[in-house]
C-alpha positions as CSV (number, residue, x, y, z in Angstrom):
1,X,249.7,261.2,-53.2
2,X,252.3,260.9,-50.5
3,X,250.0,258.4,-49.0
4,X,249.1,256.2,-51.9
5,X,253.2,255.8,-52.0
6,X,253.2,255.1,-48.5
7,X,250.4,252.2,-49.1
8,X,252.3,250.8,-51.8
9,X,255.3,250.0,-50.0
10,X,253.8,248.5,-47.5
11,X,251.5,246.6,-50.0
12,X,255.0,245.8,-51.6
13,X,256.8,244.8,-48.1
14,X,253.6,242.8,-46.7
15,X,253.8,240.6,-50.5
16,X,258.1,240.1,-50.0
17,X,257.8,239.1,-46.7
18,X,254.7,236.0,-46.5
19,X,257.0,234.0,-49.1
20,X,259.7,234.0,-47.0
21,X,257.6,233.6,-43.4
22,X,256.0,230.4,-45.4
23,X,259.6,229.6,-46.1
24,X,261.0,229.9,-42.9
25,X,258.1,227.1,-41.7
26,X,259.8,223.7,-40.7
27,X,257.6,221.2,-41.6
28,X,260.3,218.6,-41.3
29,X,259.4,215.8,-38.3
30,X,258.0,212.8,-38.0
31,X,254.6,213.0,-37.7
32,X,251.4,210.6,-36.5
33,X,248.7,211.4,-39.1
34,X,245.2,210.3,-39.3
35,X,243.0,210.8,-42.8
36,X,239.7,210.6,-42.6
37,X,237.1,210.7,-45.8
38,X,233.9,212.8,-44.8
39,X,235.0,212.7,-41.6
40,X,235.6,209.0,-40.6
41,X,237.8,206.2,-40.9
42,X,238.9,205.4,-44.9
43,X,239.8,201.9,-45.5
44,X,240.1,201.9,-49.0
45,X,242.3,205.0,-49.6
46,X,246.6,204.6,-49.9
47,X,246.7,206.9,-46.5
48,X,244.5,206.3,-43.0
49,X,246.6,206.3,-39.3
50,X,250.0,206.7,-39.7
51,X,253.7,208.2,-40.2
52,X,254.3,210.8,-42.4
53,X,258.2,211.7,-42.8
54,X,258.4,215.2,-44.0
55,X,262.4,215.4,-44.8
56,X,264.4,218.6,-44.1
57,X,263.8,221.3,-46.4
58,X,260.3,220.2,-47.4
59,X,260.8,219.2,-50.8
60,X,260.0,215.3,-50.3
61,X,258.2,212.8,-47.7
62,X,257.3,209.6,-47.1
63,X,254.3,207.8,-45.7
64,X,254.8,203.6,-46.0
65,X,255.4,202.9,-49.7
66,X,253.9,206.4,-50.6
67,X,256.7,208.8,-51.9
68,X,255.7,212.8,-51.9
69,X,257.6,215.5,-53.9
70,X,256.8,218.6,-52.1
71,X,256.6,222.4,-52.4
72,X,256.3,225.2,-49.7
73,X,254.0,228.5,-51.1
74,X,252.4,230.9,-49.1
75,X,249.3,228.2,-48.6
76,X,251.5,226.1,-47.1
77,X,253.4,222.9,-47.4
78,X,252.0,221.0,-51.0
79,X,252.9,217.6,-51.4
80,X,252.3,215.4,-54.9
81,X,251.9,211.3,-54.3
82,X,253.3,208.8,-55.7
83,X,253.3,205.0,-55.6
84,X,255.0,202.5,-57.8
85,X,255.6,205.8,-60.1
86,X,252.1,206.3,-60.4
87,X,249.9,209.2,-59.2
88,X,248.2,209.0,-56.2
89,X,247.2,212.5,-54.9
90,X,247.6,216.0,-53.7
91,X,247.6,217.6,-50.0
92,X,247.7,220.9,-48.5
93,X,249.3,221.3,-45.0
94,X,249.4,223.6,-42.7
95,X,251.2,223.7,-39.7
96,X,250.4,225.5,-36.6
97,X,252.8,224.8,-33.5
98,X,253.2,221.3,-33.3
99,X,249.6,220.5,-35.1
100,X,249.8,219.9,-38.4
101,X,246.6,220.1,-40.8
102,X,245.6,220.0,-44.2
103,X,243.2,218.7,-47.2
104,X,243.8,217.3,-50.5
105,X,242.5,214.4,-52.6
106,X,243.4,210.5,-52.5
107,X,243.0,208.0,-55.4
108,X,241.1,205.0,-54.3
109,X,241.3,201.8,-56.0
110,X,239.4,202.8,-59.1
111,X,241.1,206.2,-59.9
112,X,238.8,208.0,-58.6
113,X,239.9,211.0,-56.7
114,X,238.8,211.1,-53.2
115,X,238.6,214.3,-50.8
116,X,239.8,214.1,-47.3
117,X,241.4,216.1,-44.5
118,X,244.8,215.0,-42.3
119,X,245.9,216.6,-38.6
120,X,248.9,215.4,-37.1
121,X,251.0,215.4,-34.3
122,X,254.5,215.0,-33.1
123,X,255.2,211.9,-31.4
124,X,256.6,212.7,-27.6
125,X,259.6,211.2,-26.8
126,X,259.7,207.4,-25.4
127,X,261.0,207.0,-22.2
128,X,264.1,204.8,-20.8
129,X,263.0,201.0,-21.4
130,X,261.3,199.2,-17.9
131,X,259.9,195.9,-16.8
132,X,256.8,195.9,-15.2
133,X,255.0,193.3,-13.4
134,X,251.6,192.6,-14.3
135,X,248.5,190.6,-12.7
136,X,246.0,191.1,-15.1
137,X,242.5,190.6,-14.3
138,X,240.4,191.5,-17.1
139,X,240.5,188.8,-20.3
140,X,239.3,189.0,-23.7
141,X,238.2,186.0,-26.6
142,X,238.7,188.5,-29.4
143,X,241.6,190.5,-30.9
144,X,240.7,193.9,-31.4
145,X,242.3,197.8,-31.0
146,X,238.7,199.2,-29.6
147,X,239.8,197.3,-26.0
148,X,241.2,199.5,-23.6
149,X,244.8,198.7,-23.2
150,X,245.4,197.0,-19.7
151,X,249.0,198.8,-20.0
152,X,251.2,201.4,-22.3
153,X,254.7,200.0,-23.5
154,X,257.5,201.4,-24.6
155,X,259.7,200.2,-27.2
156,X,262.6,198.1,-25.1
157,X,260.2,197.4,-22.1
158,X,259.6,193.9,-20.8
159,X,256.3,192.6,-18.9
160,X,256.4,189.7,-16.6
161,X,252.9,188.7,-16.8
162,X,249.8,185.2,-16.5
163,X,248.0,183.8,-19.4
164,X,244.6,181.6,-18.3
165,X,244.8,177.5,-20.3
166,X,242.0,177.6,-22.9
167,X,239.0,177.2,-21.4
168,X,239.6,180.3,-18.8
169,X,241.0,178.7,-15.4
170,X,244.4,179.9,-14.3
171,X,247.0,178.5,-12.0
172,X,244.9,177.4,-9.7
173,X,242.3,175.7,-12.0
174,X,239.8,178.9,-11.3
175,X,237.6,180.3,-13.9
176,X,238.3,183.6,-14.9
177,X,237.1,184.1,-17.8
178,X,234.7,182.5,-20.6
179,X,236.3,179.2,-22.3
180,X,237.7,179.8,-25.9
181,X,241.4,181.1,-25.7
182,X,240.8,184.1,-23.4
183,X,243.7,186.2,-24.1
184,X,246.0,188.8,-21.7
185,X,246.3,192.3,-23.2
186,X,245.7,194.3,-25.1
187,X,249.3,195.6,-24.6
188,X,249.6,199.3,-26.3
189,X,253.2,200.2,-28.0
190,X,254.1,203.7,-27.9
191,X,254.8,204.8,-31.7
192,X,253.6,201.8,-33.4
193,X,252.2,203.1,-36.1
194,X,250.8,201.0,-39.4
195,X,253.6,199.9,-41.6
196,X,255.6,198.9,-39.0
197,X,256.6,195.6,-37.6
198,X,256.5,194.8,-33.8
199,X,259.1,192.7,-32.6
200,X,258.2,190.3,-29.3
201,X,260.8,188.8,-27.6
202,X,259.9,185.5,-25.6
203,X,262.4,185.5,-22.8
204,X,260.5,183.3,-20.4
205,X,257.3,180.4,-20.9
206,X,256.9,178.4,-18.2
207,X,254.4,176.2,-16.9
208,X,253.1,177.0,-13.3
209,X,251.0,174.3,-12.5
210,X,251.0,170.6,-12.5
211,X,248.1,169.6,-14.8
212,X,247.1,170.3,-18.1
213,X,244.8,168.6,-20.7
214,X,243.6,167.8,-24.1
215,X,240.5,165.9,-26.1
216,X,240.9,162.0,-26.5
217,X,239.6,162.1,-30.0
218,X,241.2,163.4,-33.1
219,X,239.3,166.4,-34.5
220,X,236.9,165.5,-37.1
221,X,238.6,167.4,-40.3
222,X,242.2,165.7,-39.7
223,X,240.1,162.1,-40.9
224,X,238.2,160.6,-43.6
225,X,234.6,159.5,-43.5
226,X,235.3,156.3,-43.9
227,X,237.3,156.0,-40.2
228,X,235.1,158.6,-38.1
229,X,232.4,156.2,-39.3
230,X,233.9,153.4,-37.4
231,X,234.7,155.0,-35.0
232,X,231.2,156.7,-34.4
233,X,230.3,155.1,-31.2
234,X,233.0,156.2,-29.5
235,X,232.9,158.2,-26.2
236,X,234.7,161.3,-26.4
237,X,236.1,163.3,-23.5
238,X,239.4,164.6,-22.2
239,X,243.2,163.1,-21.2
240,X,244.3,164.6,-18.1
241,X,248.2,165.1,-18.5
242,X,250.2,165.2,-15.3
243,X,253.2,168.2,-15.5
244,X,256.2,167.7,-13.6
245,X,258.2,170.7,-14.2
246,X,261.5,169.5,-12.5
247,X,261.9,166.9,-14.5
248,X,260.6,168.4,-17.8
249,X,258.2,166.0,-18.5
250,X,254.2,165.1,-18.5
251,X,252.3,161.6,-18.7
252,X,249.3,160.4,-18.8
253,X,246.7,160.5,-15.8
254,X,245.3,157.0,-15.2
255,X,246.4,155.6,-18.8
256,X,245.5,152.6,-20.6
257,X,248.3,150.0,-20.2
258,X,249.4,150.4,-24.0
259,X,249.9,154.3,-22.7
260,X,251.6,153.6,-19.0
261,X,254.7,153.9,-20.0
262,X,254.2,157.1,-22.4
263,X,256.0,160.6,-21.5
264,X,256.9,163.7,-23.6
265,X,259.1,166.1,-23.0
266,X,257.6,169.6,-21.8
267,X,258.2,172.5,-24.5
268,X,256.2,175.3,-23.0
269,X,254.5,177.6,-26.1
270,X,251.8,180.0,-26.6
271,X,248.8,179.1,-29.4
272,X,247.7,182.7,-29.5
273,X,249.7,185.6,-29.8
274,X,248.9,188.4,-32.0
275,X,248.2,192.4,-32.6
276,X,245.0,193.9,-33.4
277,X,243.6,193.2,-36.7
278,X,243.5,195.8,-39.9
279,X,240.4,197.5,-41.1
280,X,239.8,197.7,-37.5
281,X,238.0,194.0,-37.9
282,X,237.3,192.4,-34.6
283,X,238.2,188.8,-34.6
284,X,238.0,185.9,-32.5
285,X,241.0,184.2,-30.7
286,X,240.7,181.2,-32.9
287,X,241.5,183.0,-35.7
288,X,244.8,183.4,-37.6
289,X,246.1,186.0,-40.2
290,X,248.1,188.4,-40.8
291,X,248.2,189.9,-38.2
292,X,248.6,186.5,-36.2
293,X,246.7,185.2,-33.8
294,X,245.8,181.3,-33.3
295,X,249.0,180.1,-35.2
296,X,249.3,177.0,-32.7
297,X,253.1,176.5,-33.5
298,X,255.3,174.9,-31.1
299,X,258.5,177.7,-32.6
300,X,256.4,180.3,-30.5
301,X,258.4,179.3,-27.1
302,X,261.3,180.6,-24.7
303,X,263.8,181.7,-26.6
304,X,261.7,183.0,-29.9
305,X,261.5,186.7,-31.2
306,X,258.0,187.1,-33.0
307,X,257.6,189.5,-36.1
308,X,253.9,191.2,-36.3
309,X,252.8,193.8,-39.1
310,X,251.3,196.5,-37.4
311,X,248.0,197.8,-38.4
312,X,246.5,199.8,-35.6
313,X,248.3,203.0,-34.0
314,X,249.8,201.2,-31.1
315,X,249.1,197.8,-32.3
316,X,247.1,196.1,-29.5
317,X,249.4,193.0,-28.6
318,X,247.2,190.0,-27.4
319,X,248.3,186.5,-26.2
320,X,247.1,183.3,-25.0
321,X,246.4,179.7,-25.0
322,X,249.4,178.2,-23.7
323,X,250.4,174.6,-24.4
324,X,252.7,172.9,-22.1
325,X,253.4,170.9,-25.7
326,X,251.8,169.8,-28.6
327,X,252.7,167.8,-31.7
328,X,252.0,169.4,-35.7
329,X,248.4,169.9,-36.5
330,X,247.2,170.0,-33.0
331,X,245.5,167.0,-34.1
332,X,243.1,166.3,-31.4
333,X,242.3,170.3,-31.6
334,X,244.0,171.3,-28.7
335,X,248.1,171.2,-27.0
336,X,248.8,170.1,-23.6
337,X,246.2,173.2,-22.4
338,X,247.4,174.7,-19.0
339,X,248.1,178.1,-17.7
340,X,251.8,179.8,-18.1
341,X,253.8,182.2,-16.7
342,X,255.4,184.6,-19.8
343,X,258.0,187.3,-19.6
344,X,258.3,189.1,-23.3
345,X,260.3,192.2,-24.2
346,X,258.8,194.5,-27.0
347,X,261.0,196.5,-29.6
348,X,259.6,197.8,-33.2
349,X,261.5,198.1,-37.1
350,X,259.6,201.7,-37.9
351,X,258.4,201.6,-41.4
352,X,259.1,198.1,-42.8
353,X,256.6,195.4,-42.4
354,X,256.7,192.6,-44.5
355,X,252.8,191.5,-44.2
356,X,252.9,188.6,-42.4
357,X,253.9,187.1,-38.7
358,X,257.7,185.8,-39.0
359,X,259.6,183.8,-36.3
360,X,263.2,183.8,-35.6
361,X,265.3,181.8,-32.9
362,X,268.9,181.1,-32.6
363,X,268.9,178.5,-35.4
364,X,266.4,179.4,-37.8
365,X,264.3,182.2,-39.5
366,X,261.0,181.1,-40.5
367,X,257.7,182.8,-41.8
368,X,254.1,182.2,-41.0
369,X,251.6,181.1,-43.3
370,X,247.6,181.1,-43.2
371,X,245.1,180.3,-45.6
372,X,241.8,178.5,-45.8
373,X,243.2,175.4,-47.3
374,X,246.9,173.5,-46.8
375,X,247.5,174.7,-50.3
376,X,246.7,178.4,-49.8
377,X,248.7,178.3,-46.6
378,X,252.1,176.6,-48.2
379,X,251.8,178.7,-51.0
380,X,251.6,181.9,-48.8
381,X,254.1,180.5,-46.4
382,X,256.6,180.1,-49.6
383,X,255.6,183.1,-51.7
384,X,256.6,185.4,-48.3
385,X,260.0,183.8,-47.6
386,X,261.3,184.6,-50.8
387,X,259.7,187.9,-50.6
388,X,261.8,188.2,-47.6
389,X,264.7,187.0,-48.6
390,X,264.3,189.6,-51.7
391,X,264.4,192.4,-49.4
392,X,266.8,190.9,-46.9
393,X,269.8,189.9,-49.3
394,X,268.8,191.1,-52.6
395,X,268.1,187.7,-53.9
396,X,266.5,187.1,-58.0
397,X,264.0,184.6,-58.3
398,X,267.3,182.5,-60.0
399,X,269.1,183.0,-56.7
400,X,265.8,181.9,-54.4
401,X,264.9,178.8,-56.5
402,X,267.9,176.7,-55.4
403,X,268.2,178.0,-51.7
404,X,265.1,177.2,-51.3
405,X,264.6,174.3,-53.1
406,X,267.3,172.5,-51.1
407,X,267.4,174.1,-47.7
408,X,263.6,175.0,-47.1
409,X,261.5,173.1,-44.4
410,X,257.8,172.7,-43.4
411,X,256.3,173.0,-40.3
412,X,252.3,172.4,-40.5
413,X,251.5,173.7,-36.7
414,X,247.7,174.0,-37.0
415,X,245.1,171.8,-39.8
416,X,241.9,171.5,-37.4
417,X,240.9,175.1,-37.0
418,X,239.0,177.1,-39.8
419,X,242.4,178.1,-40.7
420,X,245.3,176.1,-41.2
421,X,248.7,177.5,-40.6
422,X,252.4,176.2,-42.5
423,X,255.8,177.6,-41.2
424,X,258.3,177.7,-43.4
425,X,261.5,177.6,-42.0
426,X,265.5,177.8,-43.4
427,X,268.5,177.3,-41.1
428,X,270.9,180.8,-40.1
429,X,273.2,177.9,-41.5
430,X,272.1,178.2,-45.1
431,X,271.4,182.0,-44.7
432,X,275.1,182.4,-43.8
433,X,276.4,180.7,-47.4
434,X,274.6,183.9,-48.7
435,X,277.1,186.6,-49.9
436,X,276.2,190.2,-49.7
């Protein structure tokens, strides 16, 4: 008898004290998660790669625009989803040192509940900011986050680094690498994580050599039939331009007297910058999307801080196809194409990304849009700044209408490509009338 007493104290002690050990677990951290559905990558679930924010106490969390209400049992840490007040899962953690690992279910698009299994770590802490120097020698003609990453970056560093013109020669008019906007990169951001935006500063473009060119024809799609079919015998080729960087100016090589007497003022730009695509789609460096890529806008230059959405941990940062200038719509289908010297500084906004490349510089905010047609590009252009200007300054559609409809301009960088690209753009001018 005395030792069925003795068991059931024990039994007893052993059920008071796994509560409390499963209490005293501190799930709270920031953590890097990755979801996977029978074992791979999900694309069509609300949760793949990212950063789950598990608050203090447990009882809440945050993954992007997912909200969790949490619990802490002697199973571990559950945690209900919610998005837009609607239901959107369960999940079961565990943690285990600094590992964190659970299963639950996800509701995909349809409703239909979804297992899967999460691990997670703790990101390490990002060293002191640094500039590095970099000679790259390795160039890719696609934008993707299955590239090795020529370097690691932390938030704050800067990178003084060569891009190649389009057609793969660099300063010295050497081929290195195949024609088609070979890029430099891809450049990995420590704690990027999807649902962020990365932030690239453009402290220095700069020409560094004396030439550039550019097709002597307009493209094809900026014309009607009617003129490309008088103008059907017509050689096409390339203008040489001739750079002179002291004087900030280029002219024409050998010109026609009607052009001997043209010049335009050097405004140094890269076509192509941009981060890796989502979905973990591989795209070509003509391309332009979200996530950026050939936007061809004369804004990208000295002096600009780019926006990007992030949708790959670490977000692969690519750029390219340097203009020494080039007028709206790229109309012949290419800038002033040479080679450039670019100094940028990276920085990230964790947890906010609006969904499409934005551009700021000391006189103006504007936002990037692409499309298949014009249309779909100005109305995706439009329909993002006054989603921004929603979450910036708490602005009604009553309040956007008239800023907008009185201060807004246009900007059409790119029409020749298979996508086109509109800028919208407001002055830090009008932005200032707004009160908070």
């Amino acid at each position: 008898m005395k030792s069925f007493f003795l068991s059931l104290i024990l039994f007893l002690a052993i059920a008071l004290i796994l509560p409390a050990a499963a209490q005293a677990v501190d799930y709270a951290a920031s953590w890097d998660v990755a979801v996977r559905e029978a074992g791979n990558k999900n694309y069509y679930l609300p949760m793949t790669d990212g950063r789950l924010a598990i608050e203090s106490g447990s009882q809440s969390a945050h993954y992007n625009q997912l909200s969790f209400t949490g619990s802490v049992g002697p199973d571990g840490l559950h945690l209900a989803c919610t998005v837009q007040a609607k239901p959107c899962g369960t999940l079961v953690l565990q943690l285990a040192g600094d590992r964190l690992s659970g299963k639950g279910t996800l509701m995909d698009g349809d409703g239909l509940e979804r297992p899967v299994t999460l691990s997670g770590t703790r990101p390490g802490p990002l060293r002191a900011p640094r500039t590095i120097d970099l000679e790259p020698t390795k160039f890719y003609n696609v934008y993707s986050a299955e590239i090795a990453p020529v370097l690691h970056l932390a938030p704050g560093d800067t990178v003084r680094t060569r891009t190649l013109d389009s057609r793969g020669q660099d300063r010295d008019g050497k081929p290195r690498a195949p024609r088609g906007n070979p890029l430099t990169g891809p450049f990995y951001i420590d704690g990027a994580m999807p649902g962020d935006t990365l932030m690239v500063h453009l402290d220095r473009v700069r020409t560094n050599r004396d030439w550039a060119y550019q097709t002597n024809l307009i493209a094809s799609s900026a014309l009607e039939a009617g003129y490309l079919h008088s103008i059907a015998g017509v050689d096409s080729g390339f203008t040489r331009w001739k750079i002179d960087a002291a004087a900030g100016t280029a002219s024409i090589e050998g010109p026609s007297s009607k052009m001997s007497a043209y010049t335009v003022k050097l405004s140094p730009m890269l076509g192509c910058i941009g981060v890796a695509p989502p979905r973990d789609e591989v795209l070509g460096s003509g391309h332009i999307g979200a996530s950026g890529g050939n936007m061809d806008s004369p804004e990208a230059r000295e002096g600009a801080t780019l926006y990007f959405p992030v949708f790959q941990p670490g977000a692969f940062l690519f750029l390219g196809d340097a203009h020494a200038q080039q007028g709206d719509g790229e109309l012949p289908g290419q800038g002033l194409e040479t080679s450039m010297d670019v100094q940028f500084r990276v920085d990230l906004i964790p947890g906010k990304a609006l969904g499409q490349p934005r551009l700021e510089n000391a006189d103006s905010m504007m936002i990037m849009g692409t499309g298949a047609t014009l249309d779909a590009a100005m109305k995706s252009a439009t329909t993002q700044m006054s989603r921004w200007l929603t979450e910036t300054y708490a602005m009604t559609p009553h309040d956007i209408a008239p800023l907008l409809g009185t201060a807004l301009r246009y900007e059409i960088p790119e029409v020749v490509d298979s996508e086109y690209d509109v800028v919208a753009k407001i002055s830090k001018v009008d932005l200032a009338k707004i009160r908070n």
